[in-house]
N, C-alpha and C positions, 0 to 999 in steps of 0.2 A: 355388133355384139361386143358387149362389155369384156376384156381379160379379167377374170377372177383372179383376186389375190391370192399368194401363197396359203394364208390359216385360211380358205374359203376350201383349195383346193387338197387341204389337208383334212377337212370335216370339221375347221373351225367356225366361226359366228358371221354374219351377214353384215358386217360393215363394208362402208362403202369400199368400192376397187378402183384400180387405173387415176383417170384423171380426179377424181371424186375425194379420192385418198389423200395424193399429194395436192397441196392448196399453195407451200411456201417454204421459201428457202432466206439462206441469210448471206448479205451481200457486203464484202468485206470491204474500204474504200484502201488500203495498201496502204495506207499511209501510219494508221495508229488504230484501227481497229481488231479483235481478236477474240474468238471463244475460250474462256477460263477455264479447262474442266478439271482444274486443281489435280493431287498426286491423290491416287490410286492401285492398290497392289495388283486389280484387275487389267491395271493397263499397260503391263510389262510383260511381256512372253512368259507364257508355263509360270505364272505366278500360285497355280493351281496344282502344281508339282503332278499335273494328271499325264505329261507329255504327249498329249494331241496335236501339239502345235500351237498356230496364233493365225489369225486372218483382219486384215480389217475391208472395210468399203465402203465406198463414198461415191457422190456425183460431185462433179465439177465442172463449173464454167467458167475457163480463163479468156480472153482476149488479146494476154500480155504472153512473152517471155519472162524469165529468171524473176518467177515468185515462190510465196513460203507459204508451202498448202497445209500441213501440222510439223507439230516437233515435242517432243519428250527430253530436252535437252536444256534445260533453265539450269542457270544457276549454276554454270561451270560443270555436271552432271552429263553422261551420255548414252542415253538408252538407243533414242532413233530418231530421224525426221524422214522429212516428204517434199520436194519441190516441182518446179514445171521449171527446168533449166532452160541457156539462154538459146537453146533451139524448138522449145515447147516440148520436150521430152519430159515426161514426168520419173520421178527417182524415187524408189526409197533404201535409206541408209539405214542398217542395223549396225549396233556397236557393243564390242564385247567388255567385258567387267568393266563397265563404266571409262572405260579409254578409249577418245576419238581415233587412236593411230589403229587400231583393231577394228575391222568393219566386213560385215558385207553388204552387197549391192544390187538391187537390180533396176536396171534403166530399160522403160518402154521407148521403142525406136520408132515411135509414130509423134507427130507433134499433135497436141489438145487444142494450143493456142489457137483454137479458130473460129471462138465466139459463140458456140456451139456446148449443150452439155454433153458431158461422156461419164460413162461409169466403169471405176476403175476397182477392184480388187486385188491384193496383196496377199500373199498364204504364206507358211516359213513352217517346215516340217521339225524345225529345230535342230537343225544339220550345218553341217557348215561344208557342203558339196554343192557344183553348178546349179544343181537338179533344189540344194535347197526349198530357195526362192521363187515363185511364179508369179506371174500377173495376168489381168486380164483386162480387155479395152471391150468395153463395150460387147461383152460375152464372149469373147473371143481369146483362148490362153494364148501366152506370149511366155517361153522359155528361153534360157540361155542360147543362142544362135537361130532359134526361131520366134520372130518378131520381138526378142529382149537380150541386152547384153548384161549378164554376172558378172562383177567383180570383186576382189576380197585380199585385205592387205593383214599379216602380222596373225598369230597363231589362234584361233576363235576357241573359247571356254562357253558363255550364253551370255546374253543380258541383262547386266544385272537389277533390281530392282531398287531405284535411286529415289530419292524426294523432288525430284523434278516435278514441276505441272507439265500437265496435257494440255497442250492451246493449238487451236486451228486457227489459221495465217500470221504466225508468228512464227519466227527463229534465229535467234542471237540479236535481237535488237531490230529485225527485217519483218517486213509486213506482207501481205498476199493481197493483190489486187483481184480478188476472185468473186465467184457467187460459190456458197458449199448446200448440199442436201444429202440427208438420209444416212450420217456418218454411223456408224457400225464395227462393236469390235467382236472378234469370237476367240474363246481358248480352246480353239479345233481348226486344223486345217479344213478350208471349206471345201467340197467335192465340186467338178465340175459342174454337176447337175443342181447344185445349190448355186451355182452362180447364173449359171440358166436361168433359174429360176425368181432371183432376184433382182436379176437385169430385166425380166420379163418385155421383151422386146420392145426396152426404151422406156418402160413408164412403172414406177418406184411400185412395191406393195410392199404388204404388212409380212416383216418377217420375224414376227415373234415365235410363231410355232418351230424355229432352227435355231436344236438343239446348240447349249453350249454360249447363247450371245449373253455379253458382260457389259455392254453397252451400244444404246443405239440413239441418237440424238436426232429430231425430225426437223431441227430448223423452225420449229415455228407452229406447223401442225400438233394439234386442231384449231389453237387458238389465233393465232393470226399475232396483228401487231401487241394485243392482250397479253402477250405470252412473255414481253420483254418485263425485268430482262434476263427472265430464267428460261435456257433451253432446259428442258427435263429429258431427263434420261427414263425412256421406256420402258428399259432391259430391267430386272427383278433389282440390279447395283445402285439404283439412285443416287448416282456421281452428277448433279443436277451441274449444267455449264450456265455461266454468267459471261453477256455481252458486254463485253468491256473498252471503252472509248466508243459506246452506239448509240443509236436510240432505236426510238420503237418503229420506225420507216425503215430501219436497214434489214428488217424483215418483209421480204417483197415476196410478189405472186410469180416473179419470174422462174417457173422451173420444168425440169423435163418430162 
């Protein structure tokens, strides 16, 4: 039996679910490729002054150590980035009024690196305590001293919102040797059961009908290599991304 999508199980429309849905992801070679998705007020914490929070999520499939999975930090600018450090730990870094020495942190204590996809979510209450930050591997939360370590340097105010672009597998001039699917932003901390639900045990659906998303990027779906080299943004924001150093083959069927 087929897992119904999220808008399926909400009383939304009958497209297709599970495998049917996800078709394609974009396969990043490290070296000089990277999604564009230029600067947006939607893609800075609480840019929305509604203070829900911020969440984002994505699949990932790394095989390497110390790659650059996104970053909002161009241009001398520093909102936040994302890597799989050189132990396959994945990171994400927040930074306060646009100053590197000001940060918080949380590091998942499980390695990715293992050729395999996983799906990760990020949430940020907009606090600047352990409890902030959380994450999640593959549906599963990961908190400060359970399955994730916090850390945070130099007095936190918020994020400011900068002219930086949003690019996936890029950060300071560094590239990501990765595959990416299904990226996702929300200006709401997401609930457990939204993550649940998203992860839907390993295989991507339609999460349009959750409240609050400011951006969702599908790598490629519906259109396939067609689609290069505009990823289109789902979400109501039409921050469309541009593959940039690609072509239309670095959109592949490999996905989870």
């Amino acid at each position: 039996m087929k897992s119904l999508k999220l808008g399926q199980m909400l009383g939304g429309s009958n497209a297709p679910s599970g495998a049917e849905f996800n078709l394609y992801s974009l396969d990043f070679d490290g070296v000089d490729d990277y999604l564009s998705l230029g600067d947006a007020d939607a893609f800075t914490p609480n840019s929305s002054g509604a203070n829900r929070g911020f969440s984002m999520s994505f699949w990932i499939n790394s095989s390497n150590t110390s790659q650059q999975v996104f970053s909002k930090n161009i241009g001398g600018d520093s909102e936040y980035d994302c890597i799989v450090r050189y132990n396959g730990n994945c990171k994400l870094t927040l930074y306060s009024s646009d100053n590197a020495s000001i940060y918080q942190a949380i590091n998942i204590n499980t390695s990715i690196s293992d050729g395999n996809w996983h799906h990760i979510v990020f949430t940020f209450d907009l606090g600047s305590t352990s409890s902030s930050l959380v994450a999640y591997l593959d549906g599963v939360q990961k908190t400060d001293g359970s399955g994730a370590t916090y850390s945070s340097s130099g007095t936190w105010v918020s994020v400011s919102n900068t002219a930086a672009d949003f690019r996936l597998a890029y950060q300071g001039g560094s590239y990501g040797e990765t595959m990416q699917d299904e990226f996702s932003i929300f200006d709401t901390v997401l609930t457990s059961s939204q993550v649940t639900d998203i992860y839907n045990s390993g295989v991507p659906n339609d999460i349009s009908s959750i409240r609050y998303i400011v951006g969702w990027w599908r790598m490629g779906d519906p259109s396939g290599t067609a689609a290069y080299p505009t990823i289109t943004d789902q979400s109501p924001n039409s921050n469309d991304g541009t593959m940039t150093n690609m072509a239309s083959g670095d959109i592949v069927t490999d996905v989870p």
